[in-house]
C-alpha positions in Angstrom: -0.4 10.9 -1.7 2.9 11.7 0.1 5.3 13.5 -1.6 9.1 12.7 -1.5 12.1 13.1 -2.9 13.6 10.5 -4.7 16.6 11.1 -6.5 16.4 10.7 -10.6 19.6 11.2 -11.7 19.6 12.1 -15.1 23.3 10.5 -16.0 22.5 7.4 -14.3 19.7 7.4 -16.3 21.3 8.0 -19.4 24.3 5.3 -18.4 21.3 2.4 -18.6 20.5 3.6 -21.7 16.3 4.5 -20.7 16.0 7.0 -22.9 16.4 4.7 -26.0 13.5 3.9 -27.7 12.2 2.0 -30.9 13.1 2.3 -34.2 10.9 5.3 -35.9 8.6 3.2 -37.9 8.0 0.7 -34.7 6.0 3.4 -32.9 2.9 4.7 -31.2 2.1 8.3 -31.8 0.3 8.4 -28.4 3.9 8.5 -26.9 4.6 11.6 -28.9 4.6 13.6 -25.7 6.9 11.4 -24.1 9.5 11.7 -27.3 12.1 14.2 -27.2 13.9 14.0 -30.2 15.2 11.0 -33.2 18.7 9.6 -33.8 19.7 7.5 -36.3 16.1 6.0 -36.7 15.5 5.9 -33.1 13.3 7.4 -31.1 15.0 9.3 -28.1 12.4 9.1 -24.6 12.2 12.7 -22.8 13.9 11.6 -19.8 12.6 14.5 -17.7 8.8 13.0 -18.4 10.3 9.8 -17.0 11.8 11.3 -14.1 8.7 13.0 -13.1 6.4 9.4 -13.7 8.7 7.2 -12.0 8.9 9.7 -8.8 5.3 9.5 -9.1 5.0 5.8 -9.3 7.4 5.8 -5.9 5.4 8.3 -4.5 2.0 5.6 -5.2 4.2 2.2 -3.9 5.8 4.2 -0.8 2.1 5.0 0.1 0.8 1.2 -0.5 3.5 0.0 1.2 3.1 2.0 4.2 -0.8 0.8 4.9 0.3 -2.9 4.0 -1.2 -3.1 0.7 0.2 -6.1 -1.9 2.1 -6.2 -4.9 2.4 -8.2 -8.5 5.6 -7.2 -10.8 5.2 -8.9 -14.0 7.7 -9.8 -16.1 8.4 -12.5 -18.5 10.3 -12.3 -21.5 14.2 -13.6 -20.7 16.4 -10.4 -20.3 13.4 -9.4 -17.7 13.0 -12.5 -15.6 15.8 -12.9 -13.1 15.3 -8.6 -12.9 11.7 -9.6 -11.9 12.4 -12.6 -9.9 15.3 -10.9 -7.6 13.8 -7.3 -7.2 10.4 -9.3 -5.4 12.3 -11.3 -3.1 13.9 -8.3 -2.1 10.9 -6.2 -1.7 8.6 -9.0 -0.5 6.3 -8.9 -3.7 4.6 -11.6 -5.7 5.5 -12.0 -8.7 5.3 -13.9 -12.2 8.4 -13.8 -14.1 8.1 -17.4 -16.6 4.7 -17.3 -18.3 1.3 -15.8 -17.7 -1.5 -18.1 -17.7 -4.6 -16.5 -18.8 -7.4 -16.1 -16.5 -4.5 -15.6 -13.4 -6.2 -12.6 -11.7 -9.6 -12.5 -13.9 -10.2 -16.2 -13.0 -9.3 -16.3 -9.5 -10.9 -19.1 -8.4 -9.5 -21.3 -10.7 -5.9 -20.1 -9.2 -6.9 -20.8 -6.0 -7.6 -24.3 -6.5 -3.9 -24.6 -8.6 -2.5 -22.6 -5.9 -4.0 -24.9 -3.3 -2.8 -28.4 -5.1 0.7 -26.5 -5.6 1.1 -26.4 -1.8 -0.4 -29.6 -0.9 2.0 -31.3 -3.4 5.5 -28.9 -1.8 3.9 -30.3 1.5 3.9 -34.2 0.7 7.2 -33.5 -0.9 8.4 -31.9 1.9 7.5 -34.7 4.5 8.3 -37.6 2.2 4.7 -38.7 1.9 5.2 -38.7 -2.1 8.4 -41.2 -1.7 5.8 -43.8 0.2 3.5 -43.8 -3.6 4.6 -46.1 -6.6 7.4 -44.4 -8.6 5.1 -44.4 -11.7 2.8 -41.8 -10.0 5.9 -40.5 -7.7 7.3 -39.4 -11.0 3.9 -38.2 -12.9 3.3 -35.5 -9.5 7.0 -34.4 -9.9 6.8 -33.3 -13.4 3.1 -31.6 -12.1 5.1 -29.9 -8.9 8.2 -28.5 -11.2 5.3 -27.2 -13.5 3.6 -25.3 -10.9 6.9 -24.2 -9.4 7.8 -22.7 -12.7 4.4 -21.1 -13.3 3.5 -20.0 -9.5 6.1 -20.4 -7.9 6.1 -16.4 -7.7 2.6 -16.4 -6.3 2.6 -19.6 -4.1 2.2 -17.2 -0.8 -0.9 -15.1 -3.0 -4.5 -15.0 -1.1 -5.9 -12.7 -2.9 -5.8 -10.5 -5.8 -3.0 -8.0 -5.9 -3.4 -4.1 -4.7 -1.2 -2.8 -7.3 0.6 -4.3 -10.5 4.0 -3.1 -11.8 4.6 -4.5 -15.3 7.2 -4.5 -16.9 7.4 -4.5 -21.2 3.2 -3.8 -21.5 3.4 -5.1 -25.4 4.9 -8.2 -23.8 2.2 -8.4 -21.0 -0.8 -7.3 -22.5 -2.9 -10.3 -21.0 -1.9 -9.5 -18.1 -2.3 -5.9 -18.2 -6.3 -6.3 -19.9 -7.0 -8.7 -16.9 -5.7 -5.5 -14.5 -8.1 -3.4 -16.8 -10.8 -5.7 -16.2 -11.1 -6.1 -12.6 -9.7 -2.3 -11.8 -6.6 -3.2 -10.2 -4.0 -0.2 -10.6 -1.0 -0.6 -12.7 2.8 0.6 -12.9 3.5 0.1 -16.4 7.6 0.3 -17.9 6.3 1.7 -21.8 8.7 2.2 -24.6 8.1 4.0 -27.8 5.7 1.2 -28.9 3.1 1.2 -26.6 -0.4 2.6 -25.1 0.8 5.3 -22.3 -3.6 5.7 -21.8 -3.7 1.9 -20.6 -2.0 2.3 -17.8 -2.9 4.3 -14.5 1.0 5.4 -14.1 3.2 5.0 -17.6 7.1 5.6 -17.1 8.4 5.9 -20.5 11.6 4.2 -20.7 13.9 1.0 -22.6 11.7 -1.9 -21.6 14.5 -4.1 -23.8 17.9 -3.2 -22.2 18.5 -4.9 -18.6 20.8 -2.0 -17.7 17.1 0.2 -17.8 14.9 -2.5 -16.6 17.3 -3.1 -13.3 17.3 0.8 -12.8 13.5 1.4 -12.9 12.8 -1.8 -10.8 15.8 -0.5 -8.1 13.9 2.6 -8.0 10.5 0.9 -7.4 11.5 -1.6 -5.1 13.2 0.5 -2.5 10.5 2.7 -2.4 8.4 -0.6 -1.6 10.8 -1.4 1.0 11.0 1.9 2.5 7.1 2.2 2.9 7.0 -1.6 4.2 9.4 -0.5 7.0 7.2 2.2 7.8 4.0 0.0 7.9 6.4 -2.2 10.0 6.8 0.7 12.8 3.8 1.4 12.9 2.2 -1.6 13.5 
């Protein structure tokens, strides 16, 4: 793995608030090495350990990036979803950001064939063909398009499974992160005080509940995406 510097800063850090954690009684003691200190009933996150996975997790995407190899952010509960949505665009990721549907990666087949009638119907939409049907079933593959739109729209260019994951909130995506498990796909997982650091293959302990901290550790992960992308880009 290549190593470079990517600049933590420890009061920006502190600004989005990452090094907050769960209440004291809402907590897994396997993140006891990741805990600094308590305050006020909270559980304060040792921000150097964060500094030191997320460079890590950089260091892992700048890499990927660099040979061409595909990403999945995950992230679906509301203060997380636009985060998500906007930070894939901009690195050219898939993503799901509205609701994971079990089976997703673990029953790929099954989302091929969704993935499949999702672009045939954007197609027929697209050329009018669905305007030339009766408006009783015009109407009936509408509701099915804005359905898929909403549930894979974020994967609609997918052909395969995913490289690497990046989730984001692991209590929140645990289907999603068990499916990852399963099939030995490598995950980026955003843990707070509450969660399994041994489930994922890089844990950056940090807020997975304030946006300020979600933005920051996504920013973080997406440029380095972007910056190995360019390289694979150059090179090619």
């Amino acid at each position: 793995m290549t190593r470079r510097y990517w600049n933590m800063n420890f009061e920006e850090m502190m600004k989005a608030g990452v090094h907050f954690g769960h209440g004291t009684r809402k907590w897994n003691p396997r993140m006891a090495p990741y805990i600094s200190s308590k305050r006020k009933g909270i559980h304060i996150t040792n921000l150097t350990r964060t500094a030191r996975f997320l460079s890590e997790a950089c260091d892992l995407v700048f890499d990927a990036a660099s040979i061409g190899k595909h990403f999945l952010i995950v992230g679906t509960k509301n203060k997380a979803a636009n985060l998500v949505a906007s930070a894939a665009i901009r690195a050219r990721c898939h993503y799901v950001n509205k609701k994971w549907l079990g089976g997703m990666l673990t029953n790929w087949s099954t989302t091929e064939m969704r993935l499949h009638r999702f672009r045939n119907l954007r197609a027929e939409q697209n050329t009018g063909k669905l305007n030339c049907l009766p408006k009783r079933d015009v109407a009936m593959l509408k509701r099915q398009l804005s359905h898929l739109q909403t549930y894979l729209g974020g994967i609609k260019y997918m052909t395969g499974l995913p490289d690497i994951v990046i989730i984001i909130d692991q209590q929140e995506e645990y289907t999603a992160l068990r499916e990852c498990l399963t099939l030995g796909i490598p995950t980026i997982c955003l843990i707070d005080t509450n969660c399994d650091p041994d489930l994922a293959n890089i844990p950056i302990p940090a807020n997975d509940d304030a946006i300020a901290s979600i933005r920051l550790i996504l920013n973080k992960l997406v440029s380095a995406i972007c910056e190995g992308g360019s390289s694979y880009i150059r090179n090619c």
